[in-house]
N, C-alpha and C positions, 0 to 999 in steps of 0.2 A: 591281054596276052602277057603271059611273061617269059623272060628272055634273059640271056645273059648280057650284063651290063659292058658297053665297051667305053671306051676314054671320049666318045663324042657326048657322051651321055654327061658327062661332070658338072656341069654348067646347070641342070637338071637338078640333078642330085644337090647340089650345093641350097638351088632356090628351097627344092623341098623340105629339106634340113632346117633351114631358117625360118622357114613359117611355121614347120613343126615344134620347132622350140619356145618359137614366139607364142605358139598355143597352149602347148603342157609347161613351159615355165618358167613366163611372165610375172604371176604373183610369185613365186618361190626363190627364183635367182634374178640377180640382179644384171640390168640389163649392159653393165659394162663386164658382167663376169660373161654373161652367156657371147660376149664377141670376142672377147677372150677365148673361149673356147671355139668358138668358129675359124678365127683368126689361126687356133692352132693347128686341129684337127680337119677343118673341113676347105681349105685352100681347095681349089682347082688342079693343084697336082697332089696333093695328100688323097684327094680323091681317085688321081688315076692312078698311084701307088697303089691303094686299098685292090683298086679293080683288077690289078694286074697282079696281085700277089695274095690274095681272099678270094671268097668265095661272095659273089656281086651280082644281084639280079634286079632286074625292072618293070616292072609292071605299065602299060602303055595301052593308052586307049586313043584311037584314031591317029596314030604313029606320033602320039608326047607322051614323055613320059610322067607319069601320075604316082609312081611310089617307087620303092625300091626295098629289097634286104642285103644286109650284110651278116654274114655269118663265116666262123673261122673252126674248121675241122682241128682239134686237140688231142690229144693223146691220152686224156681221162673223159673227157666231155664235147661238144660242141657249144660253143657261144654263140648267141646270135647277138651281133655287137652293135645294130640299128636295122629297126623297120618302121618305115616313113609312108606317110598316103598324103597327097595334098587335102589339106581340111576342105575343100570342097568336094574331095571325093572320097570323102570318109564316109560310112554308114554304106556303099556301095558295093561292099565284100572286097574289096581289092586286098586288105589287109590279109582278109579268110585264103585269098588264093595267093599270096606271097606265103603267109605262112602255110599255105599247105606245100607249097613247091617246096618250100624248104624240109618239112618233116619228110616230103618221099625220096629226098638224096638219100640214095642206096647208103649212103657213108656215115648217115646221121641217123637211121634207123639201128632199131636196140642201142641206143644210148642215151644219154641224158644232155637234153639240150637247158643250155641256160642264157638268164638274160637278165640284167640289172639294169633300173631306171630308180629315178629319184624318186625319196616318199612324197606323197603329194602331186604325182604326177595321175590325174584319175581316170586318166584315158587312155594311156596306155594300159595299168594297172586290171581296168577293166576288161580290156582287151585279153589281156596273156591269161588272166583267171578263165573267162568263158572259154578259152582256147586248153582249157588244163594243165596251165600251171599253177605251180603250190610256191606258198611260201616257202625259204630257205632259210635265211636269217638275213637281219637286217644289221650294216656297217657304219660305224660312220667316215665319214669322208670329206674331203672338201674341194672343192671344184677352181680351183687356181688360189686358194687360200679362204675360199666364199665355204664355209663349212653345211654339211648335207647329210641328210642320212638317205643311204643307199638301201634298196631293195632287192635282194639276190631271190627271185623264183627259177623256178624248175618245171620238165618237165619228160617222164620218160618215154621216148617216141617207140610203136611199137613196130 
């Protein structure tokens, strides 16, 4: 089932964040950068920020929550700025049906949703392709000084 994300869920959200990352990129970033970046972004109240001020959904099987999306409505596009499944309930569709709840927001239909993950990341990567998005261009970047090359894809929802 998915649902809108409320602030008891953060705790949730935070776990699945970190195992996620610890899955797509372990070989790639290093593992005092990626808490770094936990550290910044995914605190227990940065999380209920995002939820109360974004667009915050959950995915939840037998009432825990198993994944989530984030996505932020724009004024040229939509981003979707994290979509998380716990690796044990990956290959289950839950991914398929976050991403679908998010393509039928009235708000994000006719436009161009986008979403940037790190090169090297092959499961995400995999993911957004089968789901139809297209390359955009690729940036480089650096993740708290830990230098990265980003992958901007797209995709135009109808």
């Amino acid at each position: 089932m998915i649902r809108q994300a409320t602030k008891q869920d953060a705790e949730a959200i935070k776990l699945i964040v970190m195992l996620g990352w610890e899955q797509a990129y372990s070989d790639l970033i290093p593992q005092d950068v990626q808490e770094k970046f936990m550290e910044r972004f995914y605190t227990i109240e940065a999380i209920k920020e995002r939820i109360e001020t974004q667009e915050f959904v959950v995915a939840t099987q037998d009432n825990y929550v198993v994944g989530f999306a984030n996505y932020d409505i724009r004024e040229q596009d939509t981003r979707l700025l994290s979509l998380y499944v716990l690796p044990t309930h990956q290959k289950d569709g839950i991914g398929t049906q976050l991403m679908d709840y998010v393509e039928s927001d009235p708000r994000v239909q006719h436009r161009i949703l986008v979403v940037e993950l790190e090169n090297g990341n092959f499961i995400g990567e995999t993911f957004y392709k089968r789901k139809g998005f297209e390359e955009l261009e690729y940036l480089a970047d650096d993740v708290f000084g830990y230098p990265v090359k980003t992958i901007i894809l797209k995709k135009t929802i109808k």
